[in-house]
C-alpha positions as CSV (number, residue, x, y, z in Angstrom):
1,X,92.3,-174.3,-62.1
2,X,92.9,-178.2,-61.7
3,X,90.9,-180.4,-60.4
4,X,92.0,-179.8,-56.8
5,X,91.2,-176.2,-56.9
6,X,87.9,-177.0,-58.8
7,X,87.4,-179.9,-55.3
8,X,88.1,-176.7,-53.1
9,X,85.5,-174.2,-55.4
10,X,83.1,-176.5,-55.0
11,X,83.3,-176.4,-51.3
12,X,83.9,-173.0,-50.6
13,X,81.3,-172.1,-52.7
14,X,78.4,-174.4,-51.4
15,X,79.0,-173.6,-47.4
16,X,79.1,-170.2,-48.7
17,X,75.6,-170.4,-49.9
18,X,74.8,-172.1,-47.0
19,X,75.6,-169.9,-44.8
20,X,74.5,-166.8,-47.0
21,X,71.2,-168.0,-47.3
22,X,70.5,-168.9,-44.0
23,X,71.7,-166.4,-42.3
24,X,70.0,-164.2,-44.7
25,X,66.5,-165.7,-43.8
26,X,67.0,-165.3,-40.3
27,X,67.6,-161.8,-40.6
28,X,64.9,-160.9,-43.0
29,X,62.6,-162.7,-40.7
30,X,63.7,-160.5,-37.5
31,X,62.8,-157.6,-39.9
32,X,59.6,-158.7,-41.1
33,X,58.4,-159.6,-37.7
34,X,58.8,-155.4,-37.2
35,X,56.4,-154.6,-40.5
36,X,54.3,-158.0,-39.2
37,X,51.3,-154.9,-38.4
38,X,50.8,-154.9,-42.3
39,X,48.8,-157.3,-42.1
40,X,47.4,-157.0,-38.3
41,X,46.6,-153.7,-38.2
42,X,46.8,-151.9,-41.9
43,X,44.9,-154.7,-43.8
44,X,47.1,-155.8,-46.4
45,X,48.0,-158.8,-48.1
46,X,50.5,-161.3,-47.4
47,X,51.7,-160.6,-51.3
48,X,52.2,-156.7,-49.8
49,X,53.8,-158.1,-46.8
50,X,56.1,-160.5,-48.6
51,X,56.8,-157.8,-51.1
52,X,57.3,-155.0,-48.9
53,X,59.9,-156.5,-46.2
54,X,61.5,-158.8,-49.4
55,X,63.2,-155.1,-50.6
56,X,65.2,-155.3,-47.5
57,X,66.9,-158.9,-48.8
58,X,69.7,-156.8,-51.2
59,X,71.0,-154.7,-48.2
60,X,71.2,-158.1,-45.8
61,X,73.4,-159.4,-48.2
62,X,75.7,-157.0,-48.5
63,X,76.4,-156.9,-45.0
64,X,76.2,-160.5,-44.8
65,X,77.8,-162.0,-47.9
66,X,81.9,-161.3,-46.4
67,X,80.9,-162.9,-43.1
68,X,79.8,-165.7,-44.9
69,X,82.8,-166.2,-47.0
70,X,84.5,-166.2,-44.0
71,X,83.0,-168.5,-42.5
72,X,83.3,-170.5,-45.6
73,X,86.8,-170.7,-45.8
74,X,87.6,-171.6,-42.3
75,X,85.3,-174.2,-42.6
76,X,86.8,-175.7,-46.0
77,X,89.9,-175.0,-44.5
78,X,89.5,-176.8,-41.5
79,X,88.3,-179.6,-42.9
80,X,91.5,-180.2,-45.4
81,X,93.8,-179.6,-42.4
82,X,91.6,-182.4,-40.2
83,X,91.7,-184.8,-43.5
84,X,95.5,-183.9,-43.5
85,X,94.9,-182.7,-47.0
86,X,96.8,-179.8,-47.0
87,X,100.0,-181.4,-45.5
88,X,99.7,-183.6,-48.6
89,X,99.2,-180.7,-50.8
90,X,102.4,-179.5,-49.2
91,X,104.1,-182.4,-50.1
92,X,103.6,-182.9,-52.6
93,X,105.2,-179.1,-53.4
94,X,102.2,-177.5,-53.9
95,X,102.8,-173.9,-53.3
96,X,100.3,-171.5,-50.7
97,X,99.7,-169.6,-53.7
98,X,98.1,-173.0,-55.6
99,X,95.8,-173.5,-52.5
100,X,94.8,-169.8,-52.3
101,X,93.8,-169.2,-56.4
102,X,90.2,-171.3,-55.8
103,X,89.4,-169.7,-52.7
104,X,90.9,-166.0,-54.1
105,X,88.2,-166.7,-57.7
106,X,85.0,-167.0,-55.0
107,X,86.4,-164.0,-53.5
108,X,86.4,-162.1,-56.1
109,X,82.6,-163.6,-57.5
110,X,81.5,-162.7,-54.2
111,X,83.2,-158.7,-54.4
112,X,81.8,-158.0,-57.7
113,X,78.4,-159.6,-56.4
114,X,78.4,-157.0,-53.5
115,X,79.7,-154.2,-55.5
116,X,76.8,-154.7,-58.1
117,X,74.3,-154.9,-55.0
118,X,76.1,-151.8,-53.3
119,X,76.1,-149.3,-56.6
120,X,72.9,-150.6,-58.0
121,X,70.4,-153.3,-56.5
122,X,70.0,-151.7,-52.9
123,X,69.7,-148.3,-52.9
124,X,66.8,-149.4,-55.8
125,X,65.0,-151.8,-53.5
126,X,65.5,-149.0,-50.6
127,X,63.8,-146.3,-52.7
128,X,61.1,-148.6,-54.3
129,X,60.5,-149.9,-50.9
130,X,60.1,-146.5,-49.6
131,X,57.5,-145.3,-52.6
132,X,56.0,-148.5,-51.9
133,X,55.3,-147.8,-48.3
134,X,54.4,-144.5,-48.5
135,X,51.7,-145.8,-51.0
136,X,50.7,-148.4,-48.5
137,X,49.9,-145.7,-46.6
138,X,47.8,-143.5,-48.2
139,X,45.6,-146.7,-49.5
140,X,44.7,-147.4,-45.6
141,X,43.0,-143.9,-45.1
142,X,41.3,-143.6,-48.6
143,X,40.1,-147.3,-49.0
144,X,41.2,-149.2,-45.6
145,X,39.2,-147.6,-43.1
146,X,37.1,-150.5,-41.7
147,X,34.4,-149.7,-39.0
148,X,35.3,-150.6,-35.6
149,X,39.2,-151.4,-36.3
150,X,41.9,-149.2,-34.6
151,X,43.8,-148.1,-38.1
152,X,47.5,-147.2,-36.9
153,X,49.2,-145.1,-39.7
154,X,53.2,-144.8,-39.5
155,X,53.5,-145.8,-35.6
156,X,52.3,-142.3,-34.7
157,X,48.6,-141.9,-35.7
158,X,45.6,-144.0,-34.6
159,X,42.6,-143.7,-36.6
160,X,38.6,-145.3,-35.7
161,X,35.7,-144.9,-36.7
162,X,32.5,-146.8,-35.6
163,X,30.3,-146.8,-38.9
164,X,30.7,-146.2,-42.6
165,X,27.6,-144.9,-44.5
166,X,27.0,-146.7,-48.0
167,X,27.9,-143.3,-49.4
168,X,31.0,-143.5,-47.8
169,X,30.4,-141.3,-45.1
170,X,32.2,-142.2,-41.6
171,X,30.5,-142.0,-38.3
172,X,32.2,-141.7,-35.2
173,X,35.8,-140.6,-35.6
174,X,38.2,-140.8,-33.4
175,X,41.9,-139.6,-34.3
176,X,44.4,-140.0,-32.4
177,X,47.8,-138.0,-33.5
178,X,51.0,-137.9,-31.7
179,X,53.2,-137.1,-34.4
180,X,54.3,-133.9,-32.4
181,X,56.3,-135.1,-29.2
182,X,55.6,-131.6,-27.9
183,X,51.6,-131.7,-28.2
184,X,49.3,-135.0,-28.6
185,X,45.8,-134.1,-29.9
186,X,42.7,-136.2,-30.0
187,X,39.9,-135.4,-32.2
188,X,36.5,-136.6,-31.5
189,X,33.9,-136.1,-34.3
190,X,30.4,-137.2,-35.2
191,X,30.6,-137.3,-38.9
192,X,33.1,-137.0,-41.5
193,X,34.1,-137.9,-44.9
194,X,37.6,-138.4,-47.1
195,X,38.1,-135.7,-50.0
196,X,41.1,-136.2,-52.2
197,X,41.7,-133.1,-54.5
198,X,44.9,-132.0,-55.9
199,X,45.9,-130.4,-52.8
200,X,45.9,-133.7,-51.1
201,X,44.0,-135.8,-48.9
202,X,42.1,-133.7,-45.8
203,X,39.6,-135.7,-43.0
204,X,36.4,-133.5,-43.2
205,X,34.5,-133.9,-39.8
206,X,31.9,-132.2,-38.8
207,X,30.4,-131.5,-35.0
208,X,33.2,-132.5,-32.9
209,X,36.1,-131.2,-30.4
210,X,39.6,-131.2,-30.2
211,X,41.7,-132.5,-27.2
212,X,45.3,-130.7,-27.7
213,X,47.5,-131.7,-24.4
214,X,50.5,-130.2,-23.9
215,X,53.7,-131.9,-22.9
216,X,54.6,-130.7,-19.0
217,X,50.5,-130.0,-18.9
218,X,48.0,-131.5,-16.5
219,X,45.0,-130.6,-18.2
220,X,44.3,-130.5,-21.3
221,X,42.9,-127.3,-23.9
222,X,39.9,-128.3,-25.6
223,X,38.3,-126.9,-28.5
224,X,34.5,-127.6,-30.0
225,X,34.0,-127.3,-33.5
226,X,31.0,-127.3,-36.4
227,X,33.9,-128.1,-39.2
228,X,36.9,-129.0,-39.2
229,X,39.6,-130.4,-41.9
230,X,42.0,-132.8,-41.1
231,X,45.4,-132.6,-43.4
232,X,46.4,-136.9,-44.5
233,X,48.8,-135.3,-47.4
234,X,51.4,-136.0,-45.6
235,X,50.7,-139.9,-46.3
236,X,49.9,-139.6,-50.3
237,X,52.7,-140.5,-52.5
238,X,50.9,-137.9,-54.9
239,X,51.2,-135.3,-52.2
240,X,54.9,-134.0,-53.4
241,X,58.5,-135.5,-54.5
242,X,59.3,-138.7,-52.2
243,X,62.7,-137.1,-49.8
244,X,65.2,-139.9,-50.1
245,X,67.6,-141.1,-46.8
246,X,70.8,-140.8,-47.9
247,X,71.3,-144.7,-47.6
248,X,68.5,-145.0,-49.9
249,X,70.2,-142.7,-52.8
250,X,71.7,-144.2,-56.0
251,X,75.4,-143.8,-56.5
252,X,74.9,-141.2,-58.7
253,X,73.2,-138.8,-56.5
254,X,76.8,-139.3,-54.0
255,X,79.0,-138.7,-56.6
256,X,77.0,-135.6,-58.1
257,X,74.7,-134.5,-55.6
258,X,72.5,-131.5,-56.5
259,X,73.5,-128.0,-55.0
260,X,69.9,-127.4,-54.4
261,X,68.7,-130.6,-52.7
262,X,68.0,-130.1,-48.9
263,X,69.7,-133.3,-47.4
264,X,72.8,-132.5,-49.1
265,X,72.4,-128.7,-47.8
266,X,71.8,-130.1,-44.2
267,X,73.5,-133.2,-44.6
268,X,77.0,-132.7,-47.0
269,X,79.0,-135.2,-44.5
270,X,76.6,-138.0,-44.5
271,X,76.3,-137.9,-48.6
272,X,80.7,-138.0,-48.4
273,X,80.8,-140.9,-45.8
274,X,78.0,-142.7,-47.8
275,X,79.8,-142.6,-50.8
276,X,83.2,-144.4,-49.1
277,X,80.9,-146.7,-47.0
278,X,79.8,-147.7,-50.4
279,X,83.5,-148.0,-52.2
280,X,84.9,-149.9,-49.4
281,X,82.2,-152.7,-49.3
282,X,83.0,-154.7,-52.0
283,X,86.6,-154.8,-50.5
284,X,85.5,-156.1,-47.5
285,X,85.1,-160.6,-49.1
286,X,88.6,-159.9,-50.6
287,X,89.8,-158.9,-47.4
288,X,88.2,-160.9,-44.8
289,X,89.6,-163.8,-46.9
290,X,92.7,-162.8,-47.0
291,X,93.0,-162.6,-43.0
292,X,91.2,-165.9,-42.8
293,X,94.1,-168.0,-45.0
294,X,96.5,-166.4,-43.2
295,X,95.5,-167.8,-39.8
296,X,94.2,-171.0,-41.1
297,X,95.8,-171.4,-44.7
298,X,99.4,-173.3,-44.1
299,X,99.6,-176.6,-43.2
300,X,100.5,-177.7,-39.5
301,X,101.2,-180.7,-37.1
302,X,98.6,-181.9,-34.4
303,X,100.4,-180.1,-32.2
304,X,99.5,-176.5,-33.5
305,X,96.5,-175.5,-32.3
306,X,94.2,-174.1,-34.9
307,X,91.1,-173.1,-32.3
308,X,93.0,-170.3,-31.1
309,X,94.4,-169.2,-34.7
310,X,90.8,-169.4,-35.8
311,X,89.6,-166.9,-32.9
312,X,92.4,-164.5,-33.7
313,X,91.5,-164.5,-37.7
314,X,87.7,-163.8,-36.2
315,X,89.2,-161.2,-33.7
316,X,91.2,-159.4,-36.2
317,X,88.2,-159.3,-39.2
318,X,85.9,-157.9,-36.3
319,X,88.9,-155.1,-35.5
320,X,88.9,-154.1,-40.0
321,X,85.0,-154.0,-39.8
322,X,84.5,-152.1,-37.0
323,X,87.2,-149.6,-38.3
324,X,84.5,-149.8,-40.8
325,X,82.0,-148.9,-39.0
326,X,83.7,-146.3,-37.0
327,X,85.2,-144.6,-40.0
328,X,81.9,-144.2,-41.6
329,X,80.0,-142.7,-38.5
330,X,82.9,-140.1,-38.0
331,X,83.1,-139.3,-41.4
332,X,80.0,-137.3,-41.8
333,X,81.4,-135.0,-38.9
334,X,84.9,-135.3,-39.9
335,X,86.6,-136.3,-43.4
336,X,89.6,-137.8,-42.0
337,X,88.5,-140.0,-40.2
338,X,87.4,-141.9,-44.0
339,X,90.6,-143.1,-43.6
340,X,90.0,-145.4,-41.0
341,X,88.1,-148.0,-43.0
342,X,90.9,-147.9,-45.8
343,X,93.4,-148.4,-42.8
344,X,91.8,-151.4,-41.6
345,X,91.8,-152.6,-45.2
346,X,95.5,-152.4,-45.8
347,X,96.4,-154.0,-42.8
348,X,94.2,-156.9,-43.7
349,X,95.4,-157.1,-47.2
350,X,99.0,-156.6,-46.0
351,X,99.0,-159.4,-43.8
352,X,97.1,-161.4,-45.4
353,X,99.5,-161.7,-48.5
354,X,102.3,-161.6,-46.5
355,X,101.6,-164.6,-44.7
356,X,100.9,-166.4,-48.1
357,X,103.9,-165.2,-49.7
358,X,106.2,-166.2,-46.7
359,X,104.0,-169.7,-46.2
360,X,104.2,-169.2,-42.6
361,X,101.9,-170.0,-39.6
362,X,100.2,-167.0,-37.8
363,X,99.9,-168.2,-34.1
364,X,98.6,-165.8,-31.4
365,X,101.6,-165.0,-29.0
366,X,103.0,-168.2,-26.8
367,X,102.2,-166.2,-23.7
368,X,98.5,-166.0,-24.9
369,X,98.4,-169.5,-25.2
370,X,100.0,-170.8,-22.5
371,X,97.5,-168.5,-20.2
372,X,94.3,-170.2,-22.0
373,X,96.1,-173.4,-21.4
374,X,96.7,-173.2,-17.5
375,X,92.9,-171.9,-17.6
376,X,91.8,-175.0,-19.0
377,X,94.2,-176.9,-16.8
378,X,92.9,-174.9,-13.6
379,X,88.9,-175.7,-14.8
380,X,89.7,-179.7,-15.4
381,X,91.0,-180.0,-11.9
382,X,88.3,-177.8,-10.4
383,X,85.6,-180.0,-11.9
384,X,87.4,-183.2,-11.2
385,X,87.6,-181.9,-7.8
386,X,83.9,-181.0,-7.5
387,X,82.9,-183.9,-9.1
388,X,84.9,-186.2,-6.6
389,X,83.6,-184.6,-3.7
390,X,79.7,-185.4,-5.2
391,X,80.4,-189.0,-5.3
């Protein structure tokens, strides 16, 4: 790589970054504003917090990262063709191919990056984030329960009580549990106190009723009690083997799933489009780039438009990822329609090298453009029109 292809590395690679990393941040900061009760409603840390939503970061960037490099490129690319930089590459008989070999090395670095994250890094962070969680959980009934704080546990159960007892004794329960969208029950209790044993963690409260109300019920059934034993195991990481989603499961576990593992039982077509999801995004930089210097790659005169090339290249890379997308979704019900994403791909790469091998310019049809250009025509006049009649 000359010094020319090192000049376009260098770009490519630092808007990439840019644009990686901030789009990154917005989108773990959407996300963490979701999980923001941690530390409202649950008591923990801003180190929890930070820690928790951080696992998240991985998956963004695999999603992210060939968007980015997209982006990139039309950017750098832009940029030469505005400096008339490429039209002196050109002359200078530089071939497409010499243009192409920086921007094709970042393409790869980014692949293998997003392969690495797609095998390995997130379904890691997923699972840790998931023992982490369910941890988190457990530590706000056994140690978190504060006196006169509304405790909400996994969106779905609301726990208060008015006073704790230097023993640790609770006074003045009040449970709250809607986990069951057929039946919501209340529990109102004087006393109670927390018992973890090895068969979990159970709520003992004593003198107290139950409020059970029934979906499609006016009134509800209620029930007075001496004793009564709450199950919380549900919430203990100690309380049994953590059940992975199958997004959260190591590559491994989709290539050799076991024959007696529920999910897979339930679930074989999710753990098979899971698997291809994960092959086919690493491919995804390569190809994107691909369709972006073939719109945008070859030089041209003033009078080629590269705006509308530039919204077909955007146009066509949304068409190969929502193949993508589709493919995956149908997969789990039906195995040929894996082939989708894999269709989309060749196209992409198809194109995309043909247009570099030929050197030619991909333009959207003439009628196309000639229709956006009477539009623009018809606007102008209309505001020249409007704005005449102001004055």
């Amino acid at each position: 790589m000359g010094s020319i292809g090192r000049y376009i590395f260098r770009a490519t690679l630092g808007a990439f970054l840019v644009v990686l990393i901030s789009v990154t941040a917005l989108m773990w900061i959407t996300q963490a504003l979701r999980n923001f009760d941690l530390m409202t409603n649950q008591g923990q840390s801003i180190l929890v917090f930070v820690g928790i939503t951080g696992l998240i970061i991985p998956m963004l960037v695999m999603i992210i990262a060939p968007i980015a490099l997209m982006i990139a490129v039309a950017h750098v690319l832009t940029k030469l063709s505005n400096d008339s930089e490429l039209i002196v590459m050109n002359a200078a008989g530089m071939a497409p191919w010499h243009v192409f070999r920086p921007f094709l090395a970042l393409g790869i670095l980014v692949s293998l990056v997003v392969a690495w994250i797609s095998f390995y890094l997130s379904p890691m962070c997923l699972q840790e984030l998931r023992l982490w969680a369910t941890q988190v959980r457990a530590e706000i009934v056994t140690s978190n329960v504060q006196p006169g704080r509304f405790i909400v546990i996994d969106g779905k159960l609301t726990l208060h009580v008015r006073a704790r007892q230097p023993n640790g004794q609770l006074l003045g329960i009040m449970v709250d549990d809607q986990r069951n969208p057929k039946e919501r029950g209340t529990i109102f209790a004087e006393r109670g106190d927390l018992l973890n044993n090895d068969h979990g963690i159970f709520l003992l409260l004593s003198n107290g009723a139950v409020h059970r109300q029934e979906a499609g019920k006016k009134d509800p059934a209620i029930v007075r009690f001496k004793d009564y034993a709450f199950d919380l195991s549900r919430l203990s990481p100690n309380a049994g083997p953590v059940t992975f989603a199958v997004h959260e499961r190591s590559i491994r576990d989709l290539l050799n799933p076991r024959p007696d593992d529920a999910m897979y039982r339930r679930q074989p077509g999710h753990f098979r489009a899971e698997l291809h999801n994960r092959i086919t995004m690493p491919l995804y930089p390569l190809a994107f780039l691909l369709v972006t210097f073939a719109f945008l790659g070859a030089p041209r005169t003033t009078r080629q438009s590269r705006a509308l090339s530039l919204v077909a290249a955007v146009a066509l890379v949304a068409m190969v990822r929502g193949l993508g997308f589709v493919g995956t979704i149908s997969g789990a019900r039906s195995p040929l329609a894996l082939l989708v994403p894999y269709l989309g791909l060749a196209v992409a790469f198809i194109l995309g090298g043909w247009a570099m091998a030929r050197g030619v310019v991909i333009e959207p049809p003439a009628a196309f453009t000639s229709l956006l250009n009477a539009m623009a025509e018809g606007i102008k006049r209309r505001t020249a029109v409007a704005a005449g009649q102001h004055s």
